[in-house]
matplotlib code that plots the C-alpha trace (Angstrom):
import matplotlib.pyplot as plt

x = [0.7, 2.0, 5.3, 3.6, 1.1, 4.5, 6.0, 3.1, 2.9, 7.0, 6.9, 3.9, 4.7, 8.4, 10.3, 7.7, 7.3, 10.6, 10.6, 7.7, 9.0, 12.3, 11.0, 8.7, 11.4, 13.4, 10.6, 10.1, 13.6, 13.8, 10.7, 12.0, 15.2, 14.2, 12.2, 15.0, 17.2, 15.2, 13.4, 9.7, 6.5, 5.9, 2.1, 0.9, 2.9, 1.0, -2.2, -2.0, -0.8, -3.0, -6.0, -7.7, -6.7, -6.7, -2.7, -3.0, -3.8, -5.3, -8.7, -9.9, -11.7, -11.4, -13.9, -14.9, -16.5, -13.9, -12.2, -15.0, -14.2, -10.5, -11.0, -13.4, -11.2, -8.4, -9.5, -12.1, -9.1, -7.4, -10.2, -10.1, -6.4, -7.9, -10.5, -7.9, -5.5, -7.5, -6.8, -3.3, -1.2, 1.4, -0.9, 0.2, 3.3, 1.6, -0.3, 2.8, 4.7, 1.6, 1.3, 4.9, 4.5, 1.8, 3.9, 7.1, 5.0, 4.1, 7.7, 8.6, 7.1, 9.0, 10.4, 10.1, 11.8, 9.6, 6.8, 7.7, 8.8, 5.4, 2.8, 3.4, 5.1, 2.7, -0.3, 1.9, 3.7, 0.6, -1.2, 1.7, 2.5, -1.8, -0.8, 2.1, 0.2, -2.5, 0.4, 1.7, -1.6, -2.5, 0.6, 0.2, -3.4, -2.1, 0.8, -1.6, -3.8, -1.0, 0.0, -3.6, -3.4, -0.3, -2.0, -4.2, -1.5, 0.6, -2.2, 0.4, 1.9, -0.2, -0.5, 0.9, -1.6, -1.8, -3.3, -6.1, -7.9, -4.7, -5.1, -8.8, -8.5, -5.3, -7.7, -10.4, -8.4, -5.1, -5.4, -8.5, -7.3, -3.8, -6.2, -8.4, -5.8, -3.8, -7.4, -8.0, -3.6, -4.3, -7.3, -6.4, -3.1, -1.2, -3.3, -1.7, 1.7, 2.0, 0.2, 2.5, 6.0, 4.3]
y = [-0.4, 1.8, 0.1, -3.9, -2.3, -1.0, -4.6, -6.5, -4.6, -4.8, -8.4, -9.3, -6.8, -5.8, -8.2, -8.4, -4.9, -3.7, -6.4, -5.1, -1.2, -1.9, -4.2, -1.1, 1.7, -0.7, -0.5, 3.1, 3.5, 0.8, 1.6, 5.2, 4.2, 1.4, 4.1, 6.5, 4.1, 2.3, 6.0, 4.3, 5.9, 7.0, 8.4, 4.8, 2.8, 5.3, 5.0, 1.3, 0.2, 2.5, 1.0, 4.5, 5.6, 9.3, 10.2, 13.1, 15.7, 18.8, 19.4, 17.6, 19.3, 20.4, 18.9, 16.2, 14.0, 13.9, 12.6, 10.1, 8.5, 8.3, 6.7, 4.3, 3.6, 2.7, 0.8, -0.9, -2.4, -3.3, -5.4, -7.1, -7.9, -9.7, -11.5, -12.6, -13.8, -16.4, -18.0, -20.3, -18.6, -15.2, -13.2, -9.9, -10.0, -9.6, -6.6, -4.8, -4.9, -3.8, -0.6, -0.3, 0.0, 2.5, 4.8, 4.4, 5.2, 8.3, 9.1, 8.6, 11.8, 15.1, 16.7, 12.8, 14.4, 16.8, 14.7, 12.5, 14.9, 17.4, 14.9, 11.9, 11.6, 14.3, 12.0, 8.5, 8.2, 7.1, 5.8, 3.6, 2.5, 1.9, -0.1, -2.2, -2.8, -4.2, -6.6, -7.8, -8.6, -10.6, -12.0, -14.0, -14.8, -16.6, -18.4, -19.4, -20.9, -22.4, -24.3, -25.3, -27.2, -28.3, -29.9, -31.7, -33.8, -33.8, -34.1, -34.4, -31.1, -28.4, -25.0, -21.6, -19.7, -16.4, -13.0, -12.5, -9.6, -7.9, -8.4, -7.3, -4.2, -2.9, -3.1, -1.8, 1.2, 1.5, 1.3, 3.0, 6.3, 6.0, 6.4, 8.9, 11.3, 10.4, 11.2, 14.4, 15.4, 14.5, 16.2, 19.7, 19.8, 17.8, 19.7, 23.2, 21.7, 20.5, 23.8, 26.1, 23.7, 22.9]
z = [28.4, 25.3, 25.6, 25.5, 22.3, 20.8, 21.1, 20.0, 16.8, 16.4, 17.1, 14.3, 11.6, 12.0, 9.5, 7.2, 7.1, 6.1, 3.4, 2.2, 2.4, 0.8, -2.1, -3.2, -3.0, -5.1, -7.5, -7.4, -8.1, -10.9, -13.0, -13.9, -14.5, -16.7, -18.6, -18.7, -20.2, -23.0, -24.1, -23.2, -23.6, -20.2, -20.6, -22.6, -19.7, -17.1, -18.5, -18.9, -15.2, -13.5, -15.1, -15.0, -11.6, -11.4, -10.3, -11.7, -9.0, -11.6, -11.6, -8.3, -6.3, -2.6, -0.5, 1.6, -1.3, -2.7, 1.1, 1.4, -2.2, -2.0, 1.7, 0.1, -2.5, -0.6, 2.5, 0.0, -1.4, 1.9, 2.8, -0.5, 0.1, 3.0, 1.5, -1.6, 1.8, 2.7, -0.3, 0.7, -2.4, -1.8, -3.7, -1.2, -2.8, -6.3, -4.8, -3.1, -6.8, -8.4, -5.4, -6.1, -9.8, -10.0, -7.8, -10.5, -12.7, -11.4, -11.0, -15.0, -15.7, -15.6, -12.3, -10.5, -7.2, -6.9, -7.9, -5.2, -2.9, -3.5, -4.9, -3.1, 0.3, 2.1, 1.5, 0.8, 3.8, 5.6, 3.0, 1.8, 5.8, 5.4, 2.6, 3.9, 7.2, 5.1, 3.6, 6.6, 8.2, 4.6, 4.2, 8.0, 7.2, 3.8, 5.7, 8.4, 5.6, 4.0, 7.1, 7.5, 3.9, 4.8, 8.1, 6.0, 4.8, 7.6, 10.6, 13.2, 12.9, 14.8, 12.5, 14.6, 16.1, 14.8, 17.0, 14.9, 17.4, 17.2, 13.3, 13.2, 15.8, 13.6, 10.2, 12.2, 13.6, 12.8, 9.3, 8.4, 10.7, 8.2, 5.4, 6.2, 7.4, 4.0, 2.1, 3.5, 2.9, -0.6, -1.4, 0.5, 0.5, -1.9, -5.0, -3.5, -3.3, -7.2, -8.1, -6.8, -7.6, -11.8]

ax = plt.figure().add_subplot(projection="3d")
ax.plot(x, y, z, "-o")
ax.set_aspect("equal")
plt.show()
């Protein structure tokens, strides 16, 4: 049974997800050295793309408000990439760059190995893969969308079906267990980790 799960997932979110994964390292990668190059302001560029999002990890404090928030936060905005899905335009890709942005950003400031290494991975490996999941499920909602405009003009092609309780049970569970576990990383033990490295 865990073997046929395994598959399932592989089979819907495979290619796109490895798209999705490689475009934003790209971007991590590029927005740095972009900034390293042309001597950029990296604190009004940080300030500016994050739109007030706290990345910096001083001064939060350690407890399970702060857990709840973060969580809400994050899967909030998952479910809004749904919502914005149903619309029949890429807009998923226009999220992943901006996901992948805020994160180069983070990574123009000094020590970005360590930055990425100490203040990001622990937490960002599931909530990025929460992220990316998010994506793939958005990105075959749109194309499903898409190919029911397209139906409208063309209304003897059939639209592909799409497995939208595997879609729903992976946002329902999958997903929000990613971002809860990557909530409570960043808030107890990604703080310790920057303290102790800056």
């Amino acid at each position: 049974m865990q073997i046929n799960y395994i598959r399932k997932r592989r089979a819907t979110y495979w290619p796109q997800f490895v798209h999705f994964a490689i475009m934003m390292m790209l971007i991590w990668l590029l927005v740095p050295t972009i900034f390293y190059v042309f001597h950029l302001d990296a604190q009004s560029a940080r300030d500016g793309l994050t739109l007030g999002l706290n990345v910096n990890t001083d001064g939060r404090s350690d407890n399970w408000r702060n857990v709840l928030g973060l969580f809400e936060h994050n899967y909030g905005l998952a479910w809004f990439y749904i919502g914005v899905a149903f619309l029949p335009l890429p807009c998923y890709w226009v999220f992943a760059v901006f996901n992948a942005l805020t994160v180069g950003i983070v990574l123009v400031g000094p020590r970005p190995i360590a930055t990425l290494l100490l203040g990001i991975l622990p937490h960002g490996v599931l909530e990025i893969t929460a992220q990316i999941l998010t994506l793939c499920i958005a990105a075959q909602i749109t194309k499903y969308i898409q190919q029911l405009v397209h139906n409208l003009w063309h209304p003897t092609e059939y639209p592909s079906t799409i497995p939208w309780s595997t879609l729903l049970i992976d946002m329902c569970s999958i997903v929000p267990l990613l971002y809860i576990i990557s909530a409570i990383i960043e808030t107890f033990v990604t703080p310790v980790l920057m303290q102790d490295y800056f």
